[in-house]
Biotite code that builds the C-alpha atoms (Angstrom):
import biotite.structure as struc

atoms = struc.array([
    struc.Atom([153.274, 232.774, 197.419], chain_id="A", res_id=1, res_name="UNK", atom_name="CA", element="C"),
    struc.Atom([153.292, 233.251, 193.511], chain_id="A", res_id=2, res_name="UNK", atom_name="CA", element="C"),
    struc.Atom([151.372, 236.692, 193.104], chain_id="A", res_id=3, res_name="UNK", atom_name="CA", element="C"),
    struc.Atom([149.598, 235.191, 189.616], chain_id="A", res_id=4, res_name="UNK", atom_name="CA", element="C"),
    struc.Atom([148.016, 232.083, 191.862], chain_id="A", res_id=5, res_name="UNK", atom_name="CA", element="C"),
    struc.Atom([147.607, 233.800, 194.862], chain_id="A", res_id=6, res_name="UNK", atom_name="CA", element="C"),
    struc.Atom([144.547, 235.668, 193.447], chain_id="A", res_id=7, res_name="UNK", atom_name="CA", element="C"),
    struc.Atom([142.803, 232.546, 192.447], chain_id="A", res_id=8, res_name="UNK", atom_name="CA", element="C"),
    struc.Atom([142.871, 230.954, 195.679], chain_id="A", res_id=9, res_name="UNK", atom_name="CA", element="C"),
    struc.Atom([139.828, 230.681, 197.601], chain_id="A", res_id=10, res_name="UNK", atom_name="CA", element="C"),
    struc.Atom([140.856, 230.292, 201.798], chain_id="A", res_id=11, res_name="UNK", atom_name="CA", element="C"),
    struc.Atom([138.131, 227.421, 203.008], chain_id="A", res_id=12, res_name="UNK", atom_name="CA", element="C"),
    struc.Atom([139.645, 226.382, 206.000], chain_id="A", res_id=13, res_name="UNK", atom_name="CA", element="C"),
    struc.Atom([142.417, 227.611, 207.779], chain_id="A", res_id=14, res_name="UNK", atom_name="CA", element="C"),
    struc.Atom([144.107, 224.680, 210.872], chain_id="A", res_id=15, res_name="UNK", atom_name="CA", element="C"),
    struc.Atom([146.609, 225.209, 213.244], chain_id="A", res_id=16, res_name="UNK", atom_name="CA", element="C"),
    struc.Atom([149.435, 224.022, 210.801], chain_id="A", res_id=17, res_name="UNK", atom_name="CA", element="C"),
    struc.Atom([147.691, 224.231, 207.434], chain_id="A", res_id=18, res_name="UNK", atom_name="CA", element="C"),
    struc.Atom([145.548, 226.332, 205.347], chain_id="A", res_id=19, res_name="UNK", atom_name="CA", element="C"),
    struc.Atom([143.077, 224.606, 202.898], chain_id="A", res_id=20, res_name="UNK", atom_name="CA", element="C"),
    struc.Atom([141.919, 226.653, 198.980], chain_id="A", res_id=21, res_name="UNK", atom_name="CA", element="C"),
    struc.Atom([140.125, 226.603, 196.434], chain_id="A", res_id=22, res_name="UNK", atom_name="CA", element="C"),
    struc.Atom([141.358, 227.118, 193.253], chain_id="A", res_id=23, res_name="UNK", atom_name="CA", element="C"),
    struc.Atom([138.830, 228.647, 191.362], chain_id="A", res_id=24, res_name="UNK", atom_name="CA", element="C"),
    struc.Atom([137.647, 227.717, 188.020], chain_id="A", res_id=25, res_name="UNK", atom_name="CA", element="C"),
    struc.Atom([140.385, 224.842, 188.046], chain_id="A", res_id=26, res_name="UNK", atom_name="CA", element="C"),
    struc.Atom([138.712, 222.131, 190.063], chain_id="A", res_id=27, res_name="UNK", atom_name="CA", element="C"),
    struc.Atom([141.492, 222.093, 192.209], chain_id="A", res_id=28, res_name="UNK", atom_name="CA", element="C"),
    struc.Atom([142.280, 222.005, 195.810], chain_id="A", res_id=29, res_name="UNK", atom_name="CA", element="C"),
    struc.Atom([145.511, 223.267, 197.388], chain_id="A", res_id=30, res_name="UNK", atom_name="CA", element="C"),
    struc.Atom([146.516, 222.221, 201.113], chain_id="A", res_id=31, res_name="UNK", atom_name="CA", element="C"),
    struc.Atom([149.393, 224.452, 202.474], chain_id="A", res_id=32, res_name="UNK", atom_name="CA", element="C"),
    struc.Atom([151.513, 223.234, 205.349], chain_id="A", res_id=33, res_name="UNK", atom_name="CA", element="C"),
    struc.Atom([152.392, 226.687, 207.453], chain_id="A", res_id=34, res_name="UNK", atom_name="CA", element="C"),
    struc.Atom([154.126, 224.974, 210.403], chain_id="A", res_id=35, res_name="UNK", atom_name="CA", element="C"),
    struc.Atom([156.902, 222.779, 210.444], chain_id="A", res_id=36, res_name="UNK", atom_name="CA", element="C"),
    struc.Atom([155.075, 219.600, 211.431], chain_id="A", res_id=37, res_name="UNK", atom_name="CA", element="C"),
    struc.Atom([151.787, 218.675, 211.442], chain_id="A", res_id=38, res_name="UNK", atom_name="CA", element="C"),
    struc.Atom([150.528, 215.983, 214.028], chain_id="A", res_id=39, res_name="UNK", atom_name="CA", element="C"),
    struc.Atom([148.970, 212.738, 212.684], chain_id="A", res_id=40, res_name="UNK", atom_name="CA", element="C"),
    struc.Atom([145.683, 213.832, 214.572], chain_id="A", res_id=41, res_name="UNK", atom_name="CA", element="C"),
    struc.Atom([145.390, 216.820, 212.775], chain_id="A", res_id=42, res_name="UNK", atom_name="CA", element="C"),
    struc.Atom([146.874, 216.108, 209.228], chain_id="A", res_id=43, res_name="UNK", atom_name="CA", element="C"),
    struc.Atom([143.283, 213.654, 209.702], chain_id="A", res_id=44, res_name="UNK", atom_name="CA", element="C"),
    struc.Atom([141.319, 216.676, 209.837], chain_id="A", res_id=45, res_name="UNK", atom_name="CA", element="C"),
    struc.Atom([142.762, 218.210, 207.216], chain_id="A", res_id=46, res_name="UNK", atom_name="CA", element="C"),
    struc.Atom([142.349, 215.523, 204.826], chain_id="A", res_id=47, res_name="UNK", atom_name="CA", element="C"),
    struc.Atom([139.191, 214.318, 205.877], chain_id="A", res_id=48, res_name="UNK", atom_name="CA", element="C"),
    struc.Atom([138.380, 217.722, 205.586], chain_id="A", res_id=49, res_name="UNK", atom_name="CA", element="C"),
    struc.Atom([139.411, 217.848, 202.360], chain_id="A", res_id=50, res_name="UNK", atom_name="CA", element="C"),
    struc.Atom([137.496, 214.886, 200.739], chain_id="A", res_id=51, res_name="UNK", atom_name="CA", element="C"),
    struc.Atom([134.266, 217.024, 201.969], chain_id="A", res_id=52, res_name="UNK", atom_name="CA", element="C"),
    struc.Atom([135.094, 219.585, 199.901], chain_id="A", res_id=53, res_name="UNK", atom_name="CA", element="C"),
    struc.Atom([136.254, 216.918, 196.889], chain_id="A", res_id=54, res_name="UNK", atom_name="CA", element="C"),
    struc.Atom([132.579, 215.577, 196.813], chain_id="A", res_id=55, res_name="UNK", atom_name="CA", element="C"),
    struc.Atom([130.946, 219.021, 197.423], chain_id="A", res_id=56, res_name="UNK", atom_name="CA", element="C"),
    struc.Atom([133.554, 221.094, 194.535], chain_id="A", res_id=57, res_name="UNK", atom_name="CA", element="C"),
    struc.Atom([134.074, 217.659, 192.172], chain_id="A", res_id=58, res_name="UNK", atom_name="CA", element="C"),
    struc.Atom([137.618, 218.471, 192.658], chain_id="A", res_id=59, res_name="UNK", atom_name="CA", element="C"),
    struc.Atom([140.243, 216.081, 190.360], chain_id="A", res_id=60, res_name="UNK", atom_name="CA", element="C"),
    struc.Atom([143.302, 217.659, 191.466], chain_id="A", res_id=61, res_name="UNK", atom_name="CA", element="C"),
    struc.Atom([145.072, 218.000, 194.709], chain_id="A", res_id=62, res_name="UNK", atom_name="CA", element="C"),
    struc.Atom([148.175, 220.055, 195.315], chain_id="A", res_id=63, res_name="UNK", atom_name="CA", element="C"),
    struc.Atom([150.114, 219.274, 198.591], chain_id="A", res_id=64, res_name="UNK", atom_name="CA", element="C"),
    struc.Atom([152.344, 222.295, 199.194], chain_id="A", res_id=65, res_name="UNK", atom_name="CA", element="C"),
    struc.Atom([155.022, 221.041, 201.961], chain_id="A", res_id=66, res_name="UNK", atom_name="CA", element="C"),
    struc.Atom([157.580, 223.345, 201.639], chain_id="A", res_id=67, res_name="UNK", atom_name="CA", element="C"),
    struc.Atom([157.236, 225.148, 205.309], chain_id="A", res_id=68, res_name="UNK", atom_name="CA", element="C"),
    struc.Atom([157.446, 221.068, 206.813], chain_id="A", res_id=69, res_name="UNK", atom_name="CA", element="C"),
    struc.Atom([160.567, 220.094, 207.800], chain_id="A", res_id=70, res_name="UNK", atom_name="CA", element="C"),
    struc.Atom([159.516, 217.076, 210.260], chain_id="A", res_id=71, res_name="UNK", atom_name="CA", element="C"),
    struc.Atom([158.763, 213.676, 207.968], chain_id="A", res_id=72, res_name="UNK", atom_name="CA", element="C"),
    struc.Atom([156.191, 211.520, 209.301], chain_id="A", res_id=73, res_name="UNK", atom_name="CA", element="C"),
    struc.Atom([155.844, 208.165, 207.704], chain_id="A", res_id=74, res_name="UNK", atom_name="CA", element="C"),
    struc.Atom([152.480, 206.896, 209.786], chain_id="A", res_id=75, res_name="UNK", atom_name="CA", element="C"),
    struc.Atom([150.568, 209.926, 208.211], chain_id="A", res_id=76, res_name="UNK", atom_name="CA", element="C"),
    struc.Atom([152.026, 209.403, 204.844], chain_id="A", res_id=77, res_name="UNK", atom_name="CA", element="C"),
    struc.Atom([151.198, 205.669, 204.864], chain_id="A", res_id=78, res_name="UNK", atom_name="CA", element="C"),
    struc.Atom([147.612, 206.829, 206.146], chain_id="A", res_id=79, res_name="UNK", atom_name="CA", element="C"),
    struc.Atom([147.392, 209.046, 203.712], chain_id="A", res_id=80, res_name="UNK", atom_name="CA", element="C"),
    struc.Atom([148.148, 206.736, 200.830], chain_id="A", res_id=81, res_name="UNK", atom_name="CA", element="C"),
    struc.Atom([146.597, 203.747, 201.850], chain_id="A", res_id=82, res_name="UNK", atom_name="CA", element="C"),
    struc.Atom([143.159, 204.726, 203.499], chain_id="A", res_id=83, res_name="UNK", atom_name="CA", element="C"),
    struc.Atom([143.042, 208.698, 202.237], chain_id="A", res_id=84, res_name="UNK", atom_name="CA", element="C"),
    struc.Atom([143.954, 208.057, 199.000], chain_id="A", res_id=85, res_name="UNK", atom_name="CA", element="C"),
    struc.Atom([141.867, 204.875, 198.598], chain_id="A", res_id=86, res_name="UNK", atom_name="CA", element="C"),
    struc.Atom([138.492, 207.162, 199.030], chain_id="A", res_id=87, res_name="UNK", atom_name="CA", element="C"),
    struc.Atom([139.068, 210.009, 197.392], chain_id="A", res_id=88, res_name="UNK", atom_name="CA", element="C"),
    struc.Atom([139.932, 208.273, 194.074], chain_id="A", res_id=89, res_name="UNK", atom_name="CA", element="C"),
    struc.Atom([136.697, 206.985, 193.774], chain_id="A", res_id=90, res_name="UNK", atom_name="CA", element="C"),
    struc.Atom([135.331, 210.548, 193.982], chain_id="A", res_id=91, res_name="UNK", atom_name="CA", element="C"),
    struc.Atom([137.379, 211.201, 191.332], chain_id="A", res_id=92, res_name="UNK", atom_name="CA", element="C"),
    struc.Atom([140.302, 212.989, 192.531], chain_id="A", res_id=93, res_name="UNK", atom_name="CA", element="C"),
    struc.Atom([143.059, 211.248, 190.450], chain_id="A", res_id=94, res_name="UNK", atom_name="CA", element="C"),
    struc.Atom([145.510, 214.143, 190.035], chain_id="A", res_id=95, res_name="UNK", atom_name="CA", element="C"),
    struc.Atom([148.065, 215.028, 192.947], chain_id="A", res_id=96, res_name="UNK", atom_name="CA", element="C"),
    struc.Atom([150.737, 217.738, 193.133], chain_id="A", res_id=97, res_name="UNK", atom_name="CA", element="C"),
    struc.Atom([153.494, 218.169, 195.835], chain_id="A", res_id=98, res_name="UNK", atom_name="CA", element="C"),
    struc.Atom([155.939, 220.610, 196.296], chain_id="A", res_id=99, res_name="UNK", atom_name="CA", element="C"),
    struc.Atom([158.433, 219.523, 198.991], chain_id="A", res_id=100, res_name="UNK", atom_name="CA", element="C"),
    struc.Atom([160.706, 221.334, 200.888], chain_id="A", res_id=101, res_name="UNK", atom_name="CA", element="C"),
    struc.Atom([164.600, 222.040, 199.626], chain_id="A", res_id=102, res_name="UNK", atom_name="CA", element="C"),
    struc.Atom([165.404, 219.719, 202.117], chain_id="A", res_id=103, res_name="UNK", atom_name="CA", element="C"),
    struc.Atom([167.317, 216.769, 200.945], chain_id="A", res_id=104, res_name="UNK", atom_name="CA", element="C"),
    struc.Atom([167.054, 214.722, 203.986], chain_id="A", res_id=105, res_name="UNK", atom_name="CA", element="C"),
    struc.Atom([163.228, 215.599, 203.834], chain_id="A", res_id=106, res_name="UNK", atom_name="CA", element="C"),
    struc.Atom([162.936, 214.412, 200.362], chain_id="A", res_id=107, res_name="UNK", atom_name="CA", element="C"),
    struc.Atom([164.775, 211.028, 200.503], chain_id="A", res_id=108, res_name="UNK", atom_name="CA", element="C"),
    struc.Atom([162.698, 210.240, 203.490], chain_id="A", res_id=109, res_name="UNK", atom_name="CA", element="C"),
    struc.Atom([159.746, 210.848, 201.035], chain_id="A", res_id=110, res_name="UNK", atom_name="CA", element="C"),
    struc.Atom([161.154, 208.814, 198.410], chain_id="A", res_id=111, res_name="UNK", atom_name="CA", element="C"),
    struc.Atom([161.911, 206.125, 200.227], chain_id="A", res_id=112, res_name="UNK", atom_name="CA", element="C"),
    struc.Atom([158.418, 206.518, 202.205], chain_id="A", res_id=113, res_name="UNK", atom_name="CA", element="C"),
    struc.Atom([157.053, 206.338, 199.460], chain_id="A", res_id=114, res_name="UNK", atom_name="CA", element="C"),
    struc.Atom([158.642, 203.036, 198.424], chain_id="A", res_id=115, res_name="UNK", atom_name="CA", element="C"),
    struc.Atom([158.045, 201.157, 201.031], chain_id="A", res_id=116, res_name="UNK", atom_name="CA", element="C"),
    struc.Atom([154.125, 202.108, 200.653], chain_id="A", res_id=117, res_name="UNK", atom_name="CA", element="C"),
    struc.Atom([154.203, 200.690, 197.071], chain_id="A", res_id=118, res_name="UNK", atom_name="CA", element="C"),
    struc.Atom([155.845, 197.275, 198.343], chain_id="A", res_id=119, res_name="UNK", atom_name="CA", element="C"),
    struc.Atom([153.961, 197.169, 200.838], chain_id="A", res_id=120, res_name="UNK", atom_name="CA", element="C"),
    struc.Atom([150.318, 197.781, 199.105], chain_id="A", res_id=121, res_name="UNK", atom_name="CA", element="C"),
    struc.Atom([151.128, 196.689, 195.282], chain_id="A", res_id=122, res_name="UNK", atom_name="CA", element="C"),
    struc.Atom([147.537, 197.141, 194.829], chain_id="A", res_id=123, res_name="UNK", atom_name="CA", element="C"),
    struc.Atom([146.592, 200.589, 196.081], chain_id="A", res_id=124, res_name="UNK", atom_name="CA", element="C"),
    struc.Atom([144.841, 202.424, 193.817], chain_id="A", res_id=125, res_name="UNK", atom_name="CA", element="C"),
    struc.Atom([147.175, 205.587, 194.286], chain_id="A", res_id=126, res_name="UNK", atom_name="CA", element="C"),
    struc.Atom([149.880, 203.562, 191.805], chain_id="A", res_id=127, res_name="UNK", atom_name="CA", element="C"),
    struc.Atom([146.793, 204.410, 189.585], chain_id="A", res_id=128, res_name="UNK", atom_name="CA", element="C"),
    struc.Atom([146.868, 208.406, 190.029], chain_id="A", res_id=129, res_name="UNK", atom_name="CA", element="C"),
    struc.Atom([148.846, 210.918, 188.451], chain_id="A", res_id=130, res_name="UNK", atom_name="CA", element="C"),
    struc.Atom([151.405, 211.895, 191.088], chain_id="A", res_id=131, res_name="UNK", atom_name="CA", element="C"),
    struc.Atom([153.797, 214.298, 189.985], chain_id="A", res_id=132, res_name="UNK", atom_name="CA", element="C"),
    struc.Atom([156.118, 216.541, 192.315], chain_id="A", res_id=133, res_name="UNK", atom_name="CA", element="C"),
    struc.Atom([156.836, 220.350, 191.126], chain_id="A", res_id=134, res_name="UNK", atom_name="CA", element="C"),
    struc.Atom([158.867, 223.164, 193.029], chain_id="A", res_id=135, res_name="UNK", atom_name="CA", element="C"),
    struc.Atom([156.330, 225.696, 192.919], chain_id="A", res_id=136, res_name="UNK", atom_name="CA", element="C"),
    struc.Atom([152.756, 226.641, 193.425], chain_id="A", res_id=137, res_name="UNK", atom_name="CA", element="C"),
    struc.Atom([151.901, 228.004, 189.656], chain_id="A", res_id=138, res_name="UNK", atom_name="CA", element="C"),
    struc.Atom([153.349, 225.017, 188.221], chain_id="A", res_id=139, res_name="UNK", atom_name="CA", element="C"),
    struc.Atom([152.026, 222.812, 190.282], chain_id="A", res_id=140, res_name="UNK", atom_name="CA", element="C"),
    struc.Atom([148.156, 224.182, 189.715], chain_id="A", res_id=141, res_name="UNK", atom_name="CA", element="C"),
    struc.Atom([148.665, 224.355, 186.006], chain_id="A", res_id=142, res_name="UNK", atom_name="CA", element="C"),
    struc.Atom([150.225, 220.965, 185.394], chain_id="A", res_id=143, res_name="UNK", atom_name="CA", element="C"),
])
């Protein structure tokens, strides 16, 4: 991890595949993937444990650091766009980083995951956020 960021993070929860931070000061929560897949049941937890702490910290910004995932799952992804996503903007949290893995199989499948999603629900509020994808953590928190 980038030694600059890695003092401002805050552990709140760590999962079997995941670690959840705080960044402090920033208003900003940070969701590392430390396996290489995360099942459907418990990339739930994660995020539902996540919009606790976006309505207890008023977090705006979510960074989603993938880059230890090398298994793409498009049921979680459409969960998390279409339900997750849904909730949490209307707490406020508008902003969302990702860092993917080098991958390039892993990031097509994200692309075009992410396409199908946006056919599919021309509506969702998450064409609303600010979704932006960055290859590292520091750029990712201060952008």
């Amino acid at each position: 991890m980038e030694p600059e960021i890695q003092n401002q993070l805050k552990e709140m929860k760590a999962f079997k595949n995941a670690k959840v931070s705080l960044v402090a000061d920033k208003n900003t929560l940070v969701v590392a993937a430390t396996g290489n897949y995360i099942t459907i049941d418990e990339f739930k937890s994660i995020f539902n444990y996540i919009g606790d702490l976006v309505k207890s910290h008023k977090a705006t910004k979510l960074v989603f650091d993938k880059r230890k995932l090398n298994v793409f799952h498009q049921p979680s992804m459409e969960w998390y766009f279409v339900e997750w996503k849904e909730k949490m903007f209307d707490l406020g949290l508008k902003t969302h980083r990702k860092i993917l893995p080098e991958d390039q199989v892993f990031r097509q499948s994200v692309k075009i995951g992410r396409q199908q999603i946006a056919e599919k629900y021309p509506h969702g509020k998450f064409n609303e956020m600010d979704i932006q994808y960055f290859e590292n953590l520091d750029e990712a928190i201060e952008k």
